[in-house]
Every structure is written in C-alpha cells, then in structure tokens.
N, C-alpha and C positions, 0 to 999 in steps of 0.2 A: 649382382648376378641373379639371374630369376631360378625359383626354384619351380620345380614340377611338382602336382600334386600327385599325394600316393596312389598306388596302383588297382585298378579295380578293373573288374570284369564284365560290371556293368555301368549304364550311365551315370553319370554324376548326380547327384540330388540336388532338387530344386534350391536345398541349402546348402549347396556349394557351387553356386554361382559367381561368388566372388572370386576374381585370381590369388594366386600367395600373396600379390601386390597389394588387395584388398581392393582395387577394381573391379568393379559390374563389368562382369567378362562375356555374359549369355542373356539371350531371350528368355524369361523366363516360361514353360509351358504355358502358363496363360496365353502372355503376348504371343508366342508361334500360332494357338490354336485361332486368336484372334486375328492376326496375321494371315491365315488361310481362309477363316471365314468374310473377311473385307477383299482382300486378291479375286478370288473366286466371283463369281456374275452370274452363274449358273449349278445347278446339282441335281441329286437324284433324292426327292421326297417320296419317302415309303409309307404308304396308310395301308389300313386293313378294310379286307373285304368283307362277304357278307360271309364267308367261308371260313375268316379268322384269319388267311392268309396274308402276308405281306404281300404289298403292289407297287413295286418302283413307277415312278414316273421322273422324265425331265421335267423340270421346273425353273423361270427366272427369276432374280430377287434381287433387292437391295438389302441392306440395314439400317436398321433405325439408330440412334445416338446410341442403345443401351448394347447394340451389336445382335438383336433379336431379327432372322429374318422375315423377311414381307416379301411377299408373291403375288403377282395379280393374275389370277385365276379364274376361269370360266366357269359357269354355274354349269355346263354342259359335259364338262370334265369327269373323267371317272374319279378320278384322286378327289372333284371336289365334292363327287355325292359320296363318296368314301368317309372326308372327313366332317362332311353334316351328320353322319348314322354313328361314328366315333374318333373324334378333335386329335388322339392321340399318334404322332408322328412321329420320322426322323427324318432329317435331314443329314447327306451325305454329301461334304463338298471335298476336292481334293485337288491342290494347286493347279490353276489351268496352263495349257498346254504350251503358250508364248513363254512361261516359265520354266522350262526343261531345258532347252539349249545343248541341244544332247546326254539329259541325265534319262538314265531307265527309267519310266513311269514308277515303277515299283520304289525309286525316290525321292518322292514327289513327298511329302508332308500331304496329310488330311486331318478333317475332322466328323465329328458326327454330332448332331446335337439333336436332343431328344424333349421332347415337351408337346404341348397342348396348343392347335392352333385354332387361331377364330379369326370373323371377320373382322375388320379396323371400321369403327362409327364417328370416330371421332372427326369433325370435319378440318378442324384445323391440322391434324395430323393426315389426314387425305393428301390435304392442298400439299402439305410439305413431301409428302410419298410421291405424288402426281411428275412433281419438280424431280425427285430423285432417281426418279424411275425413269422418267423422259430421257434424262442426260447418261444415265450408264446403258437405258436399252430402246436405241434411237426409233428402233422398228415400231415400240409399242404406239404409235400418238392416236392411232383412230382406236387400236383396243382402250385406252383410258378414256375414250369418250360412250364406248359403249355401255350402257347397263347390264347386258350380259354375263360385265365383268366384274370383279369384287379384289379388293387388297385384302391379304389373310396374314395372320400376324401368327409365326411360332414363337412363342415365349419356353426359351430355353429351361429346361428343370434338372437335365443332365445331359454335360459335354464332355465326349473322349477325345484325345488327340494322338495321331499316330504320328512318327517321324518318319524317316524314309528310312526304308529295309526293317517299318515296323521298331526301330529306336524309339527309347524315351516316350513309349506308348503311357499314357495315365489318364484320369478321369481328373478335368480341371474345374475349380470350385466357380462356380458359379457367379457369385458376387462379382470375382477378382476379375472375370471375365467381360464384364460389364463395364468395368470402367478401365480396361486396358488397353495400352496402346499398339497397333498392330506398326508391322517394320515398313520405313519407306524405301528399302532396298527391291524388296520381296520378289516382285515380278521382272527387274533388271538384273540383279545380281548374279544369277546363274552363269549369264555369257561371259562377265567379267569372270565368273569360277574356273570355268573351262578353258577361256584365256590366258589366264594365269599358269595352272596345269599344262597348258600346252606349252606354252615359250618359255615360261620360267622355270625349267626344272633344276637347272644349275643353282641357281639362286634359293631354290626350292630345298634343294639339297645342303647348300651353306647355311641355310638357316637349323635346319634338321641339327648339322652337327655342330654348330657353336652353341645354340640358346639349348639344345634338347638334351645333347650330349649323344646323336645316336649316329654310329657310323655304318660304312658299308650298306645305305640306302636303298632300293633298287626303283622307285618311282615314289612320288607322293602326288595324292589329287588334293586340291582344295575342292573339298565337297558342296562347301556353301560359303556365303559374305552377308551378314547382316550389318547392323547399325552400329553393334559392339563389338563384332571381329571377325573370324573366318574360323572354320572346319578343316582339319588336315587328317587326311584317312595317310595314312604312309607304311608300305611295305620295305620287309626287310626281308631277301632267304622266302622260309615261311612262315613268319610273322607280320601280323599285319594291326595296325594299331590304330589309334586318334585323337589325335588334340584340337585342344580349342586354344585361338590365338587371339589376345583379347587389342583392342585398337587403345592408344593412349590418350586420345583427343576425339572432340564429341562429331560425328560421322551425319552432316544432314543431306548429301546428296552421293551420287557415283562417283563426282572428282574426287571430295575427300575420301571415299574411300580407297578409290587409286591413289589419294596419295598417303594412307596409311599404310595401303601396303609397299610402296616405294620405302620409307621410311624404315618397315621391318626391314626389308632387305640389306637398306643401305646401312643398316647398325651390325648385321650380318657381317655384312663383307668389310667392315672397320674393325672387328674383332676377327675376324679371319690374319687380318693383315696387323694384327697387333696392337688398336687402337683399343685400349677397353680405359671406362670409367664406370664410376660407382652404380650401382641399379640400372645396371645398363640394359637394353634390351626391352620387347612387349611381356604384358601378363600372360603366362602359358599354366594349363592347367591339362594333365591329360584324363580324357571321358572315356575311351573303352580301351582295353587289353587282348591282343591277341582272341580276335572276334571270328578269324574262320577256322578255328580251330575246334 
C-alpha cells in the first residue's frame, strides 16, 4: 500500500522529491526552470536606459548546449544600444501560449534569468547559432545574412523560477542549470491534462479514495503531466489540496504517458473491486495543504 507524505502547507522541498516508494517522483526546479527556458522561442529582455530605468523589449532566441540565451539582434535596436552602454539584463520567458490548453495564463510556469550579455565572436559557434536559429525562427534567413545584425549571448549568473499561481517559486543554482535536462512532455502535456480532468472524473475520483484514502470528493484537476508523473489539485467541501502522482515506468513520449495513466487507473478500480496485492498502487506524495484557505 502506498503511503502519503506528511502534511505541509507549503511545497515539497527539492529534497523530497523522492516518493515513499523511493522513486524520482518530480522535476526537479532546475529541470522545470530549464524546461521553460528550452519551450519558450521568445521573451521579454529588460536593459537599462540612460535614465537607469528598466526597458522591456520582445526579443527571439535560441540556447546554446549550456542553456545560455542567444538573440540576434540589430545594432539599430534600443535594447541594443541599451546593452553596449551596460551588458547587464534580464530575460523574462514564460511558457508559450500553444501550451495553455485552457490553463489561466497565471499558470503557466516562468522563468527569469539575470546576467551579462555580449556579442558571440566566435565563428565556429556563429555557424552552429546561424543552424539553430534558422530552424526554430524560420523568418530570420535574410536577417542572418545582414551585418546589421549581431548574435548576443546572455550568460546566466542568476535564475528564478516561478510555478503556476506563483508555486515553488526559488532561485535555481546555476551550475545545475546548465547541465539539466528540460521535460519532453512540456509543450504537449497540458491538453492530455485537461483531457483527463474532463472525462475522467469517475476514475479521478476512484483513485482519490483507494490510493489517497480521501472520500467525499467534489472535482479533481490534473494540473499538469511531465515525464515522471502528474499534478492533482482536488477539492473537497472547502478544502482544497495536491498531490503529486509519480509514473512507475520511464515516460519518453504522450503514448506512454497515456498509458501510465491508464495503468493508475486500472489498479484503481482492481482495488475498488477487491483485487489488491502487495505495493500496490503509483508513488503518491502530497505537495500542498489546504491552499485557498
């Protein structure tokens, strides 16, 4: 039988990621904040004027291997004569819009990353930018042939990450950040969320009260589905809570995630109907407690 982890008020800590099971149950911040910064294709880079003031501007970019964005930018730009008088920026990216699927913007996961941008001289790293740049932003082919233009490179020195409704907000180390792996679910998974939420509620709710122990229900959303398992926001009365449901087998595309969650279900409703065996069940751990309270 699975057990639930103890009750808290706030998010889980990054070192409690594990289920009871002792399975990798969660992305950890890192991965989510890398995760938004690969997703995303576009943002809002803020430099400083001659006034000291912040200046958002839209901006395009890829990432480099170490997940540093690159923008290719016009010398004609205000942002870019912004950041020749002082390098110092931030980038503000925040999952893009094909990923909502009818979630409120508000959540969406973002990030911010803060550092020092310059231009890229390097030519072997050009050629490889030119390649990266063409295939995610198909418009650019006559701006990469202009001199006009210039690739700028922000070299991260400090990244926040926020989760949606401003969750599991933290400053992610930098290192970890570099060499982490973002989720290949990311930009799909929401409609399967919503899908789920919408037809499955029956099921939604069997699960709730065998593996959770929690009865009298009134709705549960599957909030999100990454690579290691799924988000359940679930009301009860006026209690309103959330777990995390971790997948038991390794998730590398939508099918297998659809059939992870088939799989919860159908141990669900085998234990409903009186089938049970030993460690039956997904890793569950619950992340927040009575949250609109």
């Amino acid at each position: 039988m699975v057990s639930v982890a103890a009750e808290t008020a706030e998010s889980v800590s990054e070192s409690d990621s594990l289920s009871p099971k002792g399975l990798p149950c969660r992305l950890s911040v890192t991965e989510r904040a890398r995760t938004v910064a690969q997703s995303c294709i576009s943002a809002t880079l803020s430099t400083v004027e001659d006034s000291a003031a912040p200046f958002g501007s839209h901006v395009d970019y890829v990432l480099d291997a170490e997940g540093a964005p690159v923008m290719l930018l016009s010398e004609q730009s205000l942002h870019t004569q912004n950041v020749k008088a002082n390098p110092v920026v931030s980038l503000f990216a925040q999952m893009p819009s094909e990923a909502l699927a009818g979630q409120p913007t508000a959540a969406m996961a973002r990030v911010s990353i803060n550092g020092r941008i310059s231009v890229v001289e390097d030519m072997d790293e050009i050629l490889s930018l030119r390649t990266a740049y063409a295939v995610t932003h198909t418009w650019s082919e006559r701006l990469l042939e202009s001199p006009k233009f210039a690739f700028w490179k922000l070299v991260p020195e400090k990244i926040y990450y926020v989760g949606g409704f401003g969750a599991g907000s933290e400053w992610v180390d930098v290192a970890d950040y570099s060499t982490a792996t973002s989720d290949i679910l990311a930009l799909e998974s929401n409609a399967l969320a919503n899908k789920v939420s919408k037809e499955k509620q029956e099921d939604l709710k069997t699960f709730c009260s065998e593996f959770l122990a929690l009865a009298d229900v009134d709705t549960v959303r599957v909030t999100s589905i990454d690579r290691l398992g799924l988000d359940l926001r679930i009301t009860a009365g006026q209690r309103t809570e959330e777990y995390r449901v971790g997948f038991e087998c390794k998730v590398l595309s939508m099918e297998d995630a659809k059939s992870e969650i088939f799989k919860i279900f159908q141990e669900a409703w085998e234990k409903a109907e009186g089938f049970e065996w030993e460690d039956m069940g997904p890793p569950v751990m619950k992340t927040q407690q009575d949250i609109l309270r």
